[in-house]
N, C-alpha and C positions, 0 to 999 in steps of 0.2 A: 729182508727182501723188500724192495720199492720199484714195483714194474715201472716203466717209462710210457707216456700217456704224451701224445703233440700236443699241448694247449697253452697259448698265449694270447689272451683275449686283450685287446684293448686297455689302457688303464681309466678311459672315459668309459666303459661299461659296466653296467651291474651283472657280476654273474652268478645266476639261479641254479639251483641243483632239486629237479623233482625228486623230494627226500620220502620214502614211504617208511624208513625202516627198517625196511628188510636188508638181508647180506650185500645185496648188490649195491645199492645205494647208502647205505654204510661205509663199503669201502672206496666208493668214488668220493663221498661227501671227506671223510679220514683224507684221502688225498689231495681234495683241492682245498684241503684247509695247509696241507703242508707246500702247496705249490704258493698260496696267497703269502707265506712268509718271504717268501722269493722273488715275487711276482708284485704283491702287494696291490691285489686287485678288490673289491669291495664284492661280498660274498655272501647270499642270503638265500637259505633254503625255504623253499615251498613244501607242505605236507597236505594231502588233498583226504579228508576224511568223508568218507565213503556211507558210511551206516550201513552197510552191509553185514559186517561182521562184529556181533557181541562184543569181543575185542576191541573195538574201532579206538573206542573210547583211552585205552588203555596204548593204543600203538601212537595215537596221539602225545600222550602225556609221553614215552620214551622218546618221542624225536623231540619236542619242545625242553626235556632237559639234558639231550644230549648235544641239540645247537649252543644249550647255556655252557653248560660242560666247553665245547670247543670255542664259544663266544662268534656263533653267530648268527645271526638274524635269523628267528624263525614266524615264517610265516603259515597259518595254517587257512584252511576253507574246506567247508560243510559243502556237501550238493546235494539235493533229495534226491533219491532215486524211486523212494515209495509209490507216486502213481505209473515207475514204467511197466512198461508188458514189451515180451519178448524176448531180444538177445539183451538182458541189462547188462551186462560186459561190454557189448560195444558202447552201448549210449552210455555208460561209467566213461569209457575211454574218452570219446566226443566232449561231454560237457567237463574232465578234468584239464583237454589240451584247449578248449576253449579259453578257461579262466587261465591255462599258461599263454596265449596269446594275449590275453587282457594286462598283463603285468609286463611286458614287454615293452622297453621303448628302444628307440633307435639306436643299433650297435649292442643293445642287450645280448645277451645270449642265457639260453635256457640248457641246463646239461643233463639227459639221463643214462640212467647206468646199465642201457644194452648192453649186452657183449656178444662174445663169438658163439656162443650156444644159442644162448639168443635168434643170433640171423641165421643157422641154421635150423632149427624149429621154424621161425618164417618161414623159409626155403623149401622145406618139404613141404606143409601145409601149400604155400602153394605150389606144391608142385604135384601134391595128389586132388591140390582142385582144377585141374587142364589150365593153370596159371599161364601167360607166353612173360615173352622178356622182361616187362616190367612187372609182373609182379613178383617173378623170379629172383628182379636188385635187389628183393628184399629190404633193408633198411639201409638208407645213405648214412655217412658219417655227419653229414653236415644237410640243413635245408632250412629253408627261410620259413619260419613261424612269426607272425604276427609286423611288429614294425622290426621284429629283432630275428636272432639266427637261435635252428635249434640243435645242437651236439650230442655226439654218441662217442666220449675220448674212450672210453672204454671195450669200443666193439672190435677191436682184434684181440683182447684179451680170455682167455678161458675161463670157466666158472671155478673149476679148481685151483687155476691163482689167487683170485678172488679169495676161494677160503682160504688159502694157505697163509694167504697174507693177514686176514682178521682173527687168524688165529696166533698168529705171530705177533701182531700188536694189539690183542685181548682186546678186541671191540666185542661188543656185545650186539646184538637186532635180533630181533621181532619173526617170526616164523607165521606165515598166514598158511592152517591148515587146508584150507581149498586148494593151494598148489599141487597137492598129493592125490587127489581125486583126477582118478584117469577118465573116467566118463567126460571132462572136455577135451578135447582133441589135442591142444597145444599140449595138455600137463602127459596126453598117453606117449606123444612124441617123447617127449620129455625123459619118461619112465620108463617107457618101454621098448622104445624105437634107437634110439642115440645112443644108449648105452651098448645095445646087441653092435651097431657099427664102428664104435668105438673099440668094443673088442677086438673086432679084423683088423680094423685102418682107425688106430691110433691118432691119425691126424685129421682127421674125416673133418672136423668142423672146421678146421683152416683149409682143407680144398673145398668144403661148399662154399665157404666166404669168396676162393677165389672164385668160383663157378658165377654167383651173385655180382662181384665187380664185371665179371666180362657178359652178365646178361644188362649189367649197367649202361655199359658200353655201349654195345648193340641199341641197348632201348634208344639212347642218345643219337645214336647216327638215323635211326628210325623219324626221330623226331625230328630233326633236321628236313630229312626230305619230305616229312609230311608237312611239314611247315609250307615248304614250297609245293607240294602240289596243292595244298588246300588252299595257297594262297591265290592260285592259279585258278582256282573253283570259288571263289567267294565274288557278289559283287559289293559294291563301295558301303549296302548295310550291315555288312557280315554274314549276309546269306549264302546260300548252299546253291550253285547253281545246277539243276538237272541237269542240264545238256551237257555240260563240259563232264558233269560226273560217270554219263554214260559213255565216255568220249574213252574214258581210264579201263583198266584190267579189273576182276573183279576183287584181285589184295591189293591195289592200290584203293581202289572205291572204298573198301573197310577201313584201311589204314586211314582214309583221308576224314573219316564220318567219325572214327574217332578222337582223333586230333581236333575235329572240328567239335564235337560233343565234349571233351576236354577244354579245350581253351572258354565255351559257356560255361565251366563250371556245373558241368550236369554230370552224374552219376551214371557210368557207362555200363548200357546195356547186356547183358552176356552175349555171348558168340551166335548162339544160336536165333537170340531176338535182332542181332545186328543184321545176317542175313537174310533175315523175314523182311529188315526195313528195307535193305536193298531191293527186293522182290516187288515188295508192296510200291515205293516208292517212283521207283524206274521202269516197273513195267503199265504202270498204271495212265488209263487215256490223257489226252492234253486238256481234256475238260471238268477232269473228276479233280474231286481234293482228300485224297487219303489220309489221313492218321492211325496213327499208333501211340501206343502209352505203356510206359513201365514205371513203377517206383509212384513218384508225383510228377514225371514229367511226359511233354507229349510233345510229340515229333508231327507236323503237318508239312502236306505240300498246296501250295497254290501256283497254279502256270508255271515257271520255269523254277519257282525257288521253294527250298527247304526252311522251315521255321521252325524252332525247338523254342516252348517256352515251360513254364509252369502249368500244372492242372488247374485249369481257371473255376472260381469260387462261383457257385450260384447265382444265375443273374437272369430276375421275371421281365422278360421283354413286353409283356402285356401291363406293367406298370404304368398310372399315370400320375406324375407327382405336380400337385400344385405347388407355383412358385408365388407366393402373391406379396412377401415382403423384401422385394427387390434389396433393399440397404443390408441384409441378412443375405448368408452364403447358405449355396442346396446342399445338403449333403446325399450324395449315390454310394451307398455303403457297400451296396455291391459289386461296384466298379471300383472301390477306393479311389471316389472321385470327388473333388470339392468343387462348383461351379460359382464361380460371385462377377458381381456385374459389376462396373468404374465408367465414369463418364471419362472420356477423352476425346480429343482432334484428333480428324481424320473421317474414314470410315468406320462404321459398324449398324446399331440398329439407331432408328430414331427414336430421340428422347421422346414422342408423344404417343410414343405404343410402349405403357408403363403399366398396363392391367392385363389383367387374363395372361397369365405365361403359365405356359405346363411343357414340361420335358414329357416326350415319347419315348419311345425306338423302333423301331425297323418290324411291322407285320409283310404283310400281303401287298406289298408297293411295289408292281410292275418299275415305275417312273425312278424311284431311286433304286431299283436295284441297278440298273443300265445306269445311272450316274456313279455307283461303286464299284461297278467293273471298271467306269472309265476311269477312276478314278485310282483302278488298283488295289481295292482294300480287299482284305482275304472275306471268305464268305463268313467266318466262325468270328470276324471281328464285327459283322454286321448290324446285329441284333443290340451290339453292346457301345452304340455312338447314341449321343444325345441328341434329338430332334427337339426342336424347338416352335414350340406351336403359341400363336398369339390369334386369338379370339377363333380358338379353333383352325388356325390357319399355318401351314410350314412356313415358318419365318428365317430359320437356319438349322441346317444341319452343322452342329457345333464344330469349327476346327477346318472347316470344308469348304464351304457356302451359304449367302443369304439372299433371301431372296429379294429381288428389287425392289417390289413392294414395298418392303421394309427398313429398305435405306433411308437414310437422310437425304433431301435433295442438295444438288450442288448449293445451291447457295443458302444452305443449313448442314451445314458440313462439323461443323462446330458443336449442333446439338445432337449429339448422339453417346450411346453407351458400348460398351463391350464387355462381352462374355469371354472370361478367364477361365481355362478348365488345365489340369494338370493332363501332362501325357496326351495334347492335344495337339496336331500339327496342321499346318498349316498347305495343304494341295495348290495345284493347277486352277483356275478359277473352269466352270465349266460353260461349257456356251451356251446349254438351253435354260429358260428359267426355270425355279422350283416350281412344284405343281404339290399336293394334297395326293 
């Protein structure tokens, strides 16, 4: 018995198989050793050792000579897991698909031995966490990992093929007792749940698969139109614009915030914090700046637009740092910011104000708060700009303006320096001068 699997990868690819050991991956790895005879594609298993389990040691050395056994490349990797706290099942997961991104290069492909049992365990799980369409797909056959692709040939097949087959060609693997342990949720599915439905409906795991490809579906046509509404709501930063947002229905407004929290790469909120942020957000005055925060990330409004960034790191606005060895760069560790000075043509400061420099920020300034309004900059970005004070005196607000004073005169245009700062842009010049 030799189930039929679609795979025909490239012959310029390297194809990986996350090899644990265990039955499932035993008898993917068994098969794509008998497809490479036919195929004659170049073949190396990855074994990711965990330290979790006493074992460990021991499930290692059985994949490393049963790659020798079939003659192929085994590769193995350690991850600590010892200072995590938590769910260390997820972060195990996280930092092993990591280092399968890292091994991937272009056209690569990464194979593991999902199957049909498999995405239906997903599939309930979420679907007893209020899951909608996407997480419904449960697992695609195919998705882009790293610079290469990652594979599931085996997810329409059943777990019972699987034995039937390693028992027919006397493979041998590795049994991790934790699977048995119903106290996590996947393994009670597992044990307790699939088997009772199997009993009625026989075929139950190949109609959730179907259920799963048409909540795929869906999710796709989903995404489509939210592409075009948010595009519809973004302005040319990639912000969020309020008004048009309030312009939408209120499941178009969610669909569009997270498509648009999607596309940053931000970990999206649950249902019920999403329409807190609609609440908070859109019902909030034209002059207030709201925020909200989940996870590490935090969602702000200023005037028309939505901003989603990172939880920003510490940062003493009552600081004052002497600069006094100009040819040496500042470091702002709490901005991750480097500032170094360079003489150039043009504009900047003049060369003969070369003492006394000390970086600020933003206290009790009547005078430039009213130039960062004109200027657009959000209020929580304020406090975190470099002022620039020579002999006591605002010489520039870094990335912004300098003050005239401090220029070079036309006809010393020539002698002057410039302050480089990372993540610094460049504004509207403003019309009043700097003032203290």
């Amino acid at each position: 018995m030799a189930f039929s699997i679609d795979f025909s990868p490239p012959l310029t690819a390297d194809v990986w198989i996350a090899y644990s050991g265990g039955l499932d991956s035993t008898v993917l790895l068994h098969r794509l050793v008998q497809l490479r005879r036919e195929q004659h594609f170049s073949l190396k298993a990855i074994h990711i050792h965990h330290g979790l389990n006493t074992q460990a040691d021991a499930w290692q050395m059985h994949c490393q000579n049963t790659c020798q056994e079939w003659q192929v490349q085994c590769i193995t990797h350690k991850i600590n897991l010892s200072q995590e706290t938590g769910n260390i099942e997820a972060r195990a997961r996280t930092l092993r698909y990591a280092h399968f991104s890292s091994l991937l290069k272009e056209n690569d492909i990464l194979c593991t031995a999902h199957h049909q049992d498999d995405q239906a365990e997903t599939f309930l799980l979420q679907l007893v966490r209020g899951a909608g369409p996407k997480g419904l797909s449960a697992m695609p056959a195919k998705v882009d990992l790293g610079q290469g692709k990652l594979q599931r040939p085996i997810l329409q097949i059943q777990r019972d093929e699987l034995l039937d087959y390693a028992i027919q060609h006397g493979l041998s693997w590795v049994d991790d007792e934790s699977n048995q342990e119903t106290r996590f949720s996947r393994n009670f599915i597992r044990h307790k749940i699939l088997p009772i439905l199997k009993q009625r409906w026989p075929s139950v795991t190949e109609t959730m698969a179907r259920s799963s490809q048409h909540c795929a579906e869906s999710e796709a046509l989903l995404n489509e139109y939210g592409s075009q509404l948010t595009t519809s709501c973004v302005n040319q930063d990639g912000r969020l614009r309020v008004s048009r947002l309030k312009s939408l229905t209120v499941i178009q407004q969610k669909l569009v915030l997270r498509y648009w929290l999607t596309e940053q790469h931000c970990c999206l909120p649950s249902d019920a914090q999403l329409r807190n942020a609609l609440h908070i957000f859109l019902k909030a005055a034209d002059d207030k700046n709201p925020m909200m925060r989940w996870e590490n990330i935090e969602m702000r409004r200023y005037r028309d637009e939505l901003y989603i960034m990172h939880q920003a790191h510490f940062h003493d606005a009552q600081q004052v740092l002497s600069w006094k060895n100009l040819s040496e760069p500042l470091v702002i560790s709490s901005l991750g910011l480097t500032l170094s000075v360079t003489k150039k043509l043009g504009d900047g400061i003049n060369a003969a104000f070369s003492e006394s420099w000390e970086i600020r920020f933003r206290q009790q300034n009547p005078a430039l708060k009213k130039r960062f309004q004109y200027w657009g900059i959000p209020a929580w970005e304020r406090s975190r700009i470099p002022l620039l004070y020579i002999e006591n005196e605002l010489a520039a607000v870094l990335g912004y303006q300098i003050n005239k004073k401090f220029r070079p005169k036309k006809k010393r245009r020539k002698a002057c320096t410039s302050v480089l700062a990372g993540r610094i842009k460049k504004p509207p010049c403003f019309p009043e001068r700097l003032k203290t």
